[in-house]
C-alpha angles and dihedrals in degrees: 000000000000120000116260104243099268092045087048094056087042088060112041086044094060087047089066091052127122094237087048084065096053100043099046092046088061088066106033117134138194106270120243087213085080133038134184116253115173095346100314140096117252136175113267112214118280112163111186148129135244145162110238135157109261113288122254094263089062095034124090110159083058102057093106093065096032093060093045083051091051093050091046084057101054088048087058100049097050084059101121094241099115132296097260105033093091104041099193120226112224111272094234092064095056104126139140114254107231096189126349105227109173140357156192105310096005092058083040094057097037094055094045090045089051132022106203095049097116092053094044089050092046089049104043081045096051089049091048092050089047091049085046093047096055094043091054103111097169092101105202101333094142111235095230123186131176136210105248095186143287122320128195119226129199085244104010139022114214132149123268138216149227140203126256084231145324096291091050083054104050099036080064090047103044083052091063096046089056085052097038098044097042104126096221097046085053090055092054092057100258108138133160107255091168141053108236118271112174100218138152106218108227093183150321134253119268121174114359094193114210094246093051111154094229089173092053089045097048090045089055098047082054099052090048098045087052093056088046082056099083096053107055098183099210121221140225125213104187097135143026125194123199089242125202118209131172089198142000105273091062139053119191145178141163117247101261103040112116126297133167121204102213 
């Protein structure tokens, strides 16, 4: 399912256009993933599981770009667009997801329907990073990515990334088909529903009031995508953690769930 390397940068490069910002505000919506309790924005429960690189609190060889991000962020929310259109996620939590697993109603179900699922994931995850680990063959070649600009989502805007080259991106993808095709994860009712977007979330949408201004808006995302241009924070993808979270501001895992050191 995942887009071969030129169609990938084809992609993600159309998405940081001008034009994109003005198409995709025209269909943003309030995010379910907050919702507004006396007067603030919270966290609405969203159990789930996912493979990430490590967040920016446990990060450190990321701090660089993780700064830079949280900057960005700032920059983002003093836009003069209302106070509760763009809700922020915590700093700490900023990662890249690796490979969604398992979300909101179908964890829920999951859970309700077998007892032992989140054993049997953590296990069948834990074999497959094992497997991954002894097949890998790249020796120390960092796997080296770079944050091309700001993307709207239908729900969220974020920044997205691209890869140093081509061997930076397959060796990612051809992590997450080991992940997407195994047969066990698949039993367990683990399947691929996107195509892969490196992308760091910056917040979700809160309030899209009915008189929003979505030419100005567009119009502002531009203009601040344009001055981010000129500082590209590079990243490094040298581990991913089978991560826990109940909703989307905290990741979280035990010490010996499964990891793989890239």
């Amino acid at each position: 399912m995942d887009d071969n390397y030129q169609t990938y940068l084809n992609r993600v490069a159309r998405m940081t256009l001008p034009e994109a910002y003005r198409s995709q505000i025209q269909h943003i919506q309030e995010s379910a993933k907050f919702n507004l309790h006396s007067g603030s924005r919270q966290a609405a429960p969203f159990p789930g599981y996912s493979l990430i690189t490590p967040p920016a609190a446990e990060q450190a060889n990321n701090s660089t770009f993780h700064t830079k991000l949280e900057s960005y962020q700032q920059e983002l929310l003093q836009l003069p667009v209302g106070s509760d259109l763009i809700v922020p996620v915590p700093p700490a939590s900023f990662h890249l997801t690796l490979a969604d697993l398992i979300w909101d109603s179908a964890y829920v179900h999951a859970c309700e329907k077998d007892p032992e699922f989140d054993q049997k994931l953590r296990s069948c995850c834990a074999e497959i990073l094992q497997q991954y680990q002894q097949s890998m063959t790249n020796g120390n070649h960092p796997i080296q990515w770079q944050m091309l600009g700001l993307i709207v989502m239908p729900r969220a805007v974020g920044v997205c990334l691209v890869p140093q080259d081509e061997r930076c991106y397959e060796q990612i993808i051809q992590f997450r088909r080991k992940i997407y095709q195994n047969p066990k994860l698949m039993a367990l009712g683990i399947e691929q529903h996107y195509h892969f977007m490196a992308h760091v979330t910056l917040g979700y949408f809160g309030e899209v009031a009915p008189d929003l201004d979505r030419k100005n808006l567009s119009t502002m995302l531009s203009e601040l995508n344009q001055q981010w241009l000129l500082n590209f924070p590079e990243f490094l993808i040298n581990r991913v953690e089978l991560r826990k979270f109940d909703d989307m501001t905290h990741y979280y895992r035990e010490a010996d769930w499964p990891s793989l050191n890239f």
